[in-house]
C-alpha positions in Angstrom: 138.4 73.0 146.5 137.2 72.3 149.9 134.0 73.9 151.4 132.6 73.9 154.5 129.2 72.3 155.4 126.9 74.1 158.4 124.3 73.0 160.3 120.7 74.7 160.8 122.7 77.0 163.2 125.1 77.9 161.0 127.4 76.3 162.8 130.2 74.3 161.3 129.8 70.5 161.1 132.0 69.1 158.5 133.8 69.6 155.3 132.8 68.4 151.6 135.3 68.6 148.9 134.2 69.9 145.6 135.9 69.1 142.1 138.2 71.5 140.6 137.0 70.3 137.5 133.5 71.5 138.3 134.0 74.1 140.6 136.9 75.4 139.8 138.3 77.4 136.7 137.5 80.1 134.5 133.6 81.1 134.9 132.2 80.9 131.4 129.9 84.2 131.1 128.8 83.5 127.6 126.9 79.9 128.5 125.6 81.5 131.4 124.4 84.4 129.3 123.0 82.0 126.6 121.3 79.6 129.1 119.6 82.7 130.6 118.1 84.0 127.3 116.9 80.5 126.5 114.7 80.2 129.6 113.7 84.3 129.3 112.6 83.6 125.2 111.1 80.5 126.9 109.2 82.1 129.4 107.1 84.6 126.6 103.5 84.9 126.1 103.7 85.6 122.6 99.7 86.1 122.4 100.3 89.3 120.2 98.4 89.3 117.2 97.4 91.3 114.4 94.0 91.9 111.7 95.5 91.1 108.1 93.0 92.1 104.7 91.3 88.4 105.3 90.3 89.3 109.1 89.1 93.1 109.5 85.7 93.8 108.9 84.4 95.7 105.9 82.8 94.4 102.4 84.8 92.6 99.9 83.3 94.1 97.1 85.1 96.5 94.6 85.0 100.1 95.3 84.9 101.2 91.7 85.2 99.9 88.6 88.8 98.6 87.0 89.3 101.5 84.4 87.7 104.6 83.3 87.2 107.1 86.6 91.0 108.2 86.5 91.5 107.0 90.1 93.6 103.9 91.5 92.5 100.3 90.9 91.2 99.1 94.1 89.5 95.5 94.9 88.5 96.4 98.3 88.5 98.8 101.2 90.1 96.0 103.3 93.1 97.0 101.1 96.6 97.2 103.5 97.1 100.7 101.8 94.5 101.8 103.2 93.5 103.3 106.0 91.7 100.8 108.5 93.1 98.3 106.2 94.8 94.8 107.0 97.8 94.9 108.5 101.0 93.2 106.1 103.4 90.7 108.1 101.9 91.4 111.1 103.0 89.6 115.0 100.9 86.6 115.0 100.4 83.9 118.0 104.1 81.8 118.2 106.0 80.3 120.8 109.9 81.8 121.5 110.8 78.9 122.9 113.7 76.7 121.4 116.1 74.3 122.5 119.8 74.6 123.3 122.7 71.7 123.5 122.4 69.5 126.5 126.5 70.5 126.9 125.8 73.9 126.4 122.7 73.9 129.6 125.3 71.6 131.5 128.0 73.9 131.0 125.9 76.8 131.8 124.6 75.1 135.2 128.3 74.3 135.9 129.6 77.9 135.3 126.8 79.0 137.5 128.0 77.1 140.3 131.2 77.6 140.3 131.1 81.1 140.1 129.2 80.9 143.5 131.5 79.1 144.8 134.2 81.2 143.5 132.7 84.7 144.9 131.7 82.7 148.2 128.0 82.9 147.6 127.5 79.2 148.0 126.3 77.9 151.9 126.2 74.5 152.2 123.9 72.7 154.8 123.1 69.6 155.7 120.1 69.6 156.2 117.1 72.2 154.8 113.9 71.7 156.7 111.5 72.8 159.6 109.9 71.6 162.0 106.2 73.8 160.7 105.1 75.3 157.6 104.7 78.3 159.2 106.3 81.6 156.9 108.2 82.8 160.5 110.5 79.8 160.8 111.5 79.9 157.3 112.6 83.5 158.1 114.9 82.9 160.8 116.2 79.7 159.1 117.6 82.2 156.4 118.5 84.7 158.8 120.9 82.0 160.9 122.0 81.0 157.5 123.1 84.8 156.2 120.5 84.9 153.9 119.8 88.8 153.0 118.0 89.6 149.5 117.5 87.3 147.1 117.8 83.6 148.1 118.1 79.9 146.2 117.7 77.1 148.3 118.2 73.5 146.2 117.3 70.3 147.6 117.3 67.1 146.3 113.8 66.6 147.3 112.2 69.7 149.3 111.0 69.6 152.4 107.4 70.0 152.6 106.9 72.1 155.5 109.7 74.0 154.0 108.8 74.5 150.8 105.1 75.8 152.0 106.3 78.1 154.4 108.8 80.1 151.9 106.3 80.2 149.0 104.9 83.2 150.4 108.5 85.0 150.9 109.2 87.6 148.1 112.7 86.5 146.4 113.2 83.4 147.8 113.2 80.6 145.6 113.1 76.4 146.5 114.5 74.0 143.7 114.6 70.5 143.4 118.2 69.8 142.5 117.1 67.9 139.1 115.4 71.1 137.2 118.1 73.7 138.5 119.0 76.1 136.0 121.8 78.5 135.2 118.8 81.3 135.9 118.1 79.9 138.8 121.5 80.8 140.4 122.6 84.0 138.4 119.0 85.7 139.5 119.7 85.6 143.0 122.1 87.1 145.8 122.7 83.7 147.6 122.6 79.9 147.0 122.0 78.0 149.9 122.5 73.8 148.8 122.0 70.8 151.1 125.0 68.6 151.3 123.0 65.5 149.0 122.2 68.0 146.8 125.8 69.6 145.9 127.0 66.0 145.5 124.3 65.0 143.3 125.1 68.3 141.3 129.1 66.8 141.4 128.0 63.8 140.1 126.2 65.5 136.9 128.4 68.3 135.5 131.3 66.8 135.8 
């Protein structure tokens, strides 16, 4: 597969060839799909947390005696049966996140790309930087580029001015090549790589 590689202009300056291997093939939804509900689970709060018998207020003494008054035994009013009572197996604090297969993230990543690639999707420049940090530039750098909606831009290391004038743009997105994810590029409209950074990307997934 060969792509083509455009400059700040949009104008074409060259040609990279990609690997079949990585970029071509059958798109594999299900990694994708499992990556992206790794980092989501990942992503949770999970601060929710509930008042069992030993934490909501109230005495700990017993209502009534054991036997004798015909009603229930009871050893408190802190009792889950009752009303403003503990709460049984409750949400408590915990973390969702957990760990997936290094082949399996790799394999999602790859997908990813080459689905991109596939549905054209994927710009490659050679170059992503500005001469200011200043939020206008960035705009018209993405509008040369075709950028409309939601936008990736992956660098090997981002440009500074770059990276500070697009932080402030709603949808846009700037990732260092080395902690790209599969959600990364299925969350967005249009992936816009620097040359260095679709070869170093070559290099890992295949």
């Amino acid at each position: 597969m060969t792509i083509d590689v455009v400059n700040a202009e949009n104008q074409k300056v060259g040609a990279l060839e990609l690997s079949d291997a990585v970029f071509g093939g059958r798109v594999k939804t299900g990694l994708i799909w499992e990556s992206v509900v790794r980092a989501n689970a990942a992503d949770r709060r999970g601060t929710h947390a509930t008042k069992n018998r030993a934490n909501v207020s109230g005495s700990g003494r017993k209502p009534w005696r054991q036997k004798g008054t015909g009603r229930a035994r009871v050893g408190e009013i802190r009792n889950p049966l009752w009303r403003k009572g503990g709460t049984v197996f409750g949400p408590q604090p915990r973390s969702y996140d957990y760990t997936l297969p290094h082949k399996v993230e790799l394999g999602a990543l790859r997908a990813a790309i080459a689905g991109r690639a596939q549905d054209g999707t994927l710009v490659v420049v050679d170059a992503l930087a500005i001469a200011d940090g200043k939020t206008k530039s960035a705009v018209e750098l993405l509008r040369r580029l075709g950028a409309d909606g939601k936008t990736l831009l992956v660098d090997v290391a981002p440009d500074e001015q770059l990276s500070r004038a697009v932080r402030n743009l709603q949808g846009v997105a700037l990732v260092p090549v080395g902690r790209l994810r599969a959600r990364h590029v299925a969350d967005t409209a249009r992936v816009i790589v620097t040359s260095a950074a679709i070869e170093r990307l070559q290099a890992v997934l295949s």
